[in-house]
C-alpha positions in Angstrom: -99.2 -36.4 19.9 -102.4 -36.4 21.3 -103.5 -38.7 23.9 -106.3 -40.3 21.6 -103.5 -41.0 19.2 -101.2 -42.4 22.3 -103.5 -44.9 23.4 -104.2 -46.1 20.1 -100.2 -46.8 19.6 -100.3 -48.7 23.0 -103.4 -50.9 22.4 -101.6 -51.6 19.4 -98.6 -52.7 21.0 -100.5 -54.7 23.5 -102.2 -56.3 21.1 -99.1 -57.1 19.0 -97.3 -58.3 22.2 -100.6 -60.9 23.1 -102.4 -61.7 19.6 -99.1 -61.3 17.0 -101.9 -62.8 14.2 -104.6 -59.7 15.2 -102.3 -56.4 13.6 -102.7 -56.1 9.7 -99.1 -56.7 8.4 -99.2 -53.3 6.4 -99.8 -51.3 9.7 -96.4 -53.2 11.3 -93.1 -51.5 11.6 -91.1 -54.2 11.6 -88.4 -55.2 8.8 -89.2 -57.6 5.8 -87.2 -59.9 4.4 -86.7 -59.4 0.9 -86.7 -61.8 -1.4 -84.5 -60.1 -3.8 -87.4 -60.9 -6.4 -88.5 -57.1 -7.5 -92.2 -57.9 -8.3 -92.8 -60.0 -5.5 -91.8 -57.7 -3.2 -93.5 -55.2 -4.8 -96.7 -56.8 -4.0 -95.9 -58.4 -0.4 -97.6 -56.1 1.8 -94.3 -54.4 3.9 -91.9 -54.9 1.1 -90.4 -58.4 1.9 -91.1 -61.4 3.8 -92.9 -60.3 7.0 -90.5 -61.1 10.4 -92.2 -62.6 13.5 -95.2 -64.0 11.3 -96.4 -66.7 9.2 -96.8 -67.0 5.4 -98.3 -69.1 3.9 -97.7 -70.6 0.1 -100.4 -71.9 -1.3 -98.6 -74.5 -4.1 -99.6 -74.1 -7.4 -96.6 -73.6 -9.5 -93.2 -71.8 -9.0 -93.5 -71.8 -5.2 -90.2 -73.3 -4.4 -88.4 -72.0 -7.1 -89.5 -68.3 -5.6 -88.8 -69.3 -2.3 -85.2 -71.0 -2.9 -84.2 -67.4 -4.8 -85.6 -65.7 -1.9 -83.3 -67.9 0.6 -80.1 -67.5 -1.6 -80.7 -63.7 -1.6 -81.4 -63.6 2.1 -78.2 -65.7 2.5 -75.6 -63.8 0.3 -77.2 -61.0 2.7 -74.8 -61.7 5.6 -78.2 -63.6 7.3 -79.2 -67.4 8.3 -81.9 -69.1 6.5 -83.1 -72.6 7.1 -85.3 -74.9 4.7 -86.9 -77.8 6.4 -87.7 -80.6 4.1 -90.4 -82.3 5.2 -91.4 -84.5 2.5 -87.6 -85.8 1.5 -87.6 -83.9 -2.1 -85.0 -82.2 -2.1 -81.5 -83.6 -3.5 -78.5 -82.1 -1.2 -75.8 -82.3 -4.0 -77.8 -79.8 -6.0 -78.8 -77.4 -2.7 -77.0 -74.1 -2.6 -74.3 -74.1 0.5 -75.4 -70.4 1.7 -79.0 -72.4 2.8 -78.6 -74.7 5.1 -81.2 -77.9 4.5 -83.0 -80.2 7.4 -84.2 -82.9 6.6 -86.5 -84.5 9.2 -87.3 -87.9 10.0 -91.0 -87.4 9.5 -94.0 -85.0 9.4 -94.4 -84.4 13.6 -90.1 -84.0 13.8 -90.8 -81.5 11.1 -92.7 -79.4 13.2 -91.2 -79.5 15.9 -88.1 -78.8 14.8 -89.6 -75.6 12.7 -91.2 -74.6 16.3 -87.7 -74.7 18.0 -86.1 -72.9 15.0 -88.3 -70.6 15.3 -88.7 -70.0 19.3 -84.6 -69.8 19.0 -84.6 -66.6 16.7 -80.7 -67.6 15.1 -82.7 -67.7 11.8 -83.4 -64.3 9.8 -85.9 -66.6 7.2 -87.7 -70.0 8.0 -89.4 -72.5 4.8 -91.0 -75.7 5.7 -92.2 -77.4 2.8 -93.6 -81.3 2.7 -95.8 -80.7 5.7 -98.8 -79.4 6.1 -100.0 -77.5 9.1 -103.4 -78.2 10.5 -105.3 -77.6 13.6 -103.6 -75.5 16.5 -100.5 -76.1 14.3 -100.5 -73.5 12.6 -101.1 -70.8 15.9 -98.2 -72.6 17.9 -95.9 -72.1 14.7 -97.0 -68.4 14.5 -96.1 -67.5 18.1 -92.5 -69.0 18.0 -92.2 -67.2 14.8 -93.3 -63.7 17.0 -91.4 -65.1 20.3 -88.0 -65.4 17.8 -88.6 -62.7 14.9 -88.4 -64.8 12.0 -89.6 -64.7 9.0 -91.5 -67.9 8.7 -93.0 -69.5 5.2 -94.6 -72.4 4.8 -95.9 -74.3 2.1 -99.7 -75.6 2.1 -103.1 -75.3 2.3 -104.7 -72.5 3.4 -104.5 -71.8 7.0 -107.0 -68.8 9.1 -103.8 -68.1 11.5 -101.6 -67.1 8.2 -100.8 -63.3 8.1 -99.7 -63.9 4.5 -101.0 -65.8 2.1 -99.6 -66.6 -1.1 -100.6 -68.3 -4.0 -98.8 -68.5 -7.7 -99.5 -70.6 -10.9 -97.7 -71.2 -13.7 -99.1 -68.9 -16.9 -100.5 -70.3 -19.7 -97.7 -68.6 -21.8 -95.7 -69.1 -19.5 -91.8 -70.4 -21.1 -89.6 -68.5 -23.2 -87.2 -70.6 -25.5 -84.3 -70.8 -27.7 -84.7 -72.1 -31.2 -83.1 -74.6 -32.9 -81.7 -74.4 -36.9 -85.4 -75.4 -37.6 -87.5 -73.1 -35.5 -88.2 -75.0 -33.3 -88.4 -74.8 -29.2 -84.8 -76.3 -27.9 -84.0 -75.0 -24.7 -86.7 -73.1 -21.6 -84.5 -69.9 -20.8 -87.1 -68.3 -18.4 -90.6 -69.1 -16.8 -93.6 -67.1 -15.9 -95.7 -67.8 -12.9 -98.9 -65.4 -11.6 -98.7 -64.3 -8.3 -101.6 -63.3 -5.3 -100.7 -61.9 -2.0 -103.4 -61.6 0.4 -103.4 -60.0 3.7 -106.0 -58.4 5.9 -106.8 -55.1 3.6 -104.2 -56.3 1.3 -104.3 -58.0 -1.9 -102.0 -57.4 -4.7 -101.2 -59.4 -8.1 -98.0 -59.6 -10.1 -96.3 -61.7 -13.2 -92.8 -62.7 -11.9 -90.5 -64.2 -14.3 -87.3 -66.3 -13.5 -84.2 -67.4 -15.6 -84.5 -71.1 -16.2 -81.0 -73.1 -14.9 -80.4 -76.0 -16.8 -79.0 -79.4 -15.4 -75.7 -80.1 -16.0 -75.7 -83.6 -15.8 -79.0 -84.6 -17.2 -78.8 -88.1 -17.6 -76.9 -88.9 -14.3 -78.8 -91.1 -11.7 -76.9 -88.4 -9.3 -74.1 -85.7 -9.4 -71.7 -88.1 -7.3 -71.6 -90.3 -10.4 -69.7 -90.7 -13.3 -71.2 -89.9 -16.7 -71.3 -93.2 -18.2 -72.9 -93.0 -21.7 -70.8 -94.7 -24.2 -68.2 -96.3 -22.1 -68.7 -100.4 -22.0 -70.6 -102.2 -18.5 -67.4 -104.6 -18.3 -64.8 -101.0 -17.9 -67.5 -99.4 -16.1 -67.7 -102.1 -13.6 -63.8 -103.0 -13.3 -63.1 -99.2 -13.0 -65.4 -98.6 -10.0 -64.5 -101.6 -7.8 -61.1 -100.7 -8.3 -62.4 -97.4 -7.0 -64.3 -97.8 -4.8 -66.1 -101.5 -3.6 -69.7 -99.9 -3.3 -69.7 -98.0 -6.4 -69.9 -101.5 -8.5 -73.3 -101.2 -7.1 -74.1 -98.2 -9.0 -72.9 -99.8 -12.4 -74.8 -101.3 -15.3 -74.7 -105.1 -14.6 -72.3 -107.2 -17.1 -73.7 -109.0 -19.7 -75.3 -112.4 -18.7 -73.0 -114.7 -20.7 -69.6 -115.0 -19.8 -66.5 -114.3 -22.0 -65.6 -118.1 -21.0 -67.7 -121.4 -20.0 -67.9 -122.1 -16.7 -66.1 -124.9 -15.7 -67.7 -127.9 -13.2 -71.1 -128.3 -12.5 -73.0 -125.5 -11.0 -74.7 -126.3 -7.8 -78.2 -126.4 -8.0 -78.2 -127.4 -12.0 -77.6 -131.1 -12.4 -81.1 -131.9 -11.5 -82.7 -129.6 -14.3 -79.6 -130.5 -17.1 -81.4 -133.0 -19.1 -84.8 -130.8 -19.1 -82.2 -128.1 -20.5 -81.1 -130.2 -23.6 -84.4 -131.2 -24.9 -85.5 -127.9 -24.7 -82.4 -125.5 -25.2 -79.5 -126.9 -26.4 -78.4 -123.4 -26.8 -78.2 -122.4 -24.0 -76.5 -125.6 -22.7 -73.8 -125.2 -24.5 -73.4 -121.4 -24.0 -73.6 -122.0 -20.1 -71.0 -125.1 -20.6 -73.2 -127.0 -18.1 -74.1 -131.0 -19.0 
């Protein structure tokens, strides 16, 4: 090796070492990450996810679903991945257990909780999503990204410190579907979104596709309850405080008029009896009051 050629590898590493935002990503030997999606990392400049930098995802459409398949893959890998929820979207029940899912207080715990993540280097891929770096912000994040080796993604506008940056939309054609006996769209089995990587001397463009999963419990207020379609308010009800005494809460209510009159006289509705019969008898004699 010549000694030109020496001293350009060892400004490089200097420069690494001092600036990690100032080497293009496509001139790095470090690992990616892969995200297990073949386009995408076909058009990420080193193959994957870049370690010891930040990405940025510009959201547009299919960004978290991209990102979650990324994490899973990264996961069933043998390695730890962590997904910071900033903004409090994300249901638990439905989260995949290989991913493990923080869920701040609020947007400065966020960030400082990615920055010690980060600075700790236990974690092979990093995705903070419901905040939005600004400022210095996004500088501090990239150096504990360097100082720890992960691969750090974060979802946002565009930021000058990003190594990465990353922006999909959903295509106009973008959902494939089953038909019904008419003909007719049923059932979404995959999406399309368009994809843009940009890096310094990099920029790259790719149609990824993913299956679509349906939900299994569609009509559910949450996975931890019953289905309840069909089944009367007054079983519902009985069958859930016998159950459990907070899960009455979660019920329909029973119907407002009672399978019996109430006996006595209600507190509070002598005064307003008479006004009742003159102008609903009805009702007087339904509630058995007067």
């Amino acid at each position: 090796m010549s000694a030109a050629a020496q001293q350009l590898r060892d400004l490089r590493a200097i420069l690494d070492a001092k600036f990690p935002d100032a080497t293009p990503v496509p001139h790095r030997n470090a690992a990616s990450v892969a995200t297990g999606i073949g386009a995408l990392d076909a058009i990420l400049p080193s193959g994957g996810l870049p370690r010891g930098r930040l990405s940025l995802w510009a959201p547009g459409g299919g960004a978290t679903a991209m990102l979650r398949a990324a994490a899973v893959t990264t996961a069933r890998a043998g390695e730890r991945v962590l997904w910071i929820d900033g903004a409090g979207t994300v249901t638990g029940a439905w989260w995949p257990a290989e991913v493990l899912l923080l869920k701040p207080a609020g947007r400065v715990e966020a960030l400082r909780g990615a920055e010690q993540v980060l600075r700790a280097g236990g974690f092979a891929l990093v995705v903070l999503t419901g905040v939005d770096p600004t400022g210095t912000e996004p500088v501090r994040l990239s150096r504990a990204a360097s100082e720890g080796g992960a691969a750090f993604v974060a979802v946002g506008a565009a930021a000058a410190s990003a190594a990465v940056k990353i922006g999909s939309r959903i295509a106009s054609d973008a959902y494939r579907w089953t038909r019904d006996p008419r003909g007719e769209p049923a059932l979404a089995t995959s999406a399309s979104a368009e994809v843009r990587v940009t890096s310094l001397g990099w920029h790259r463009r790719a149609r990824v596709t993913l299956p679509v999963v349906g939900d299994p419990v569609p009509s559910a207020l949450s996975v931890l309850l019953p289905d309840r379609r069909g089944v009367p308010a007054r079983v519902v009800a009985r069958a859930a405080a016998d159950r459990d005494p907070f899960a009455a809460f979660a019920a329909p209510a029973p119907a407002l008029v009672p399978d019996e009159p109430i006996t006595g006289t209600p507190i509070g509705v002598t005064p307003i009896a008479s006004h009742l019969k003159k102008a609903r008898p009805g009702l007087v004699r339904a509630l058995g009051v007067g």
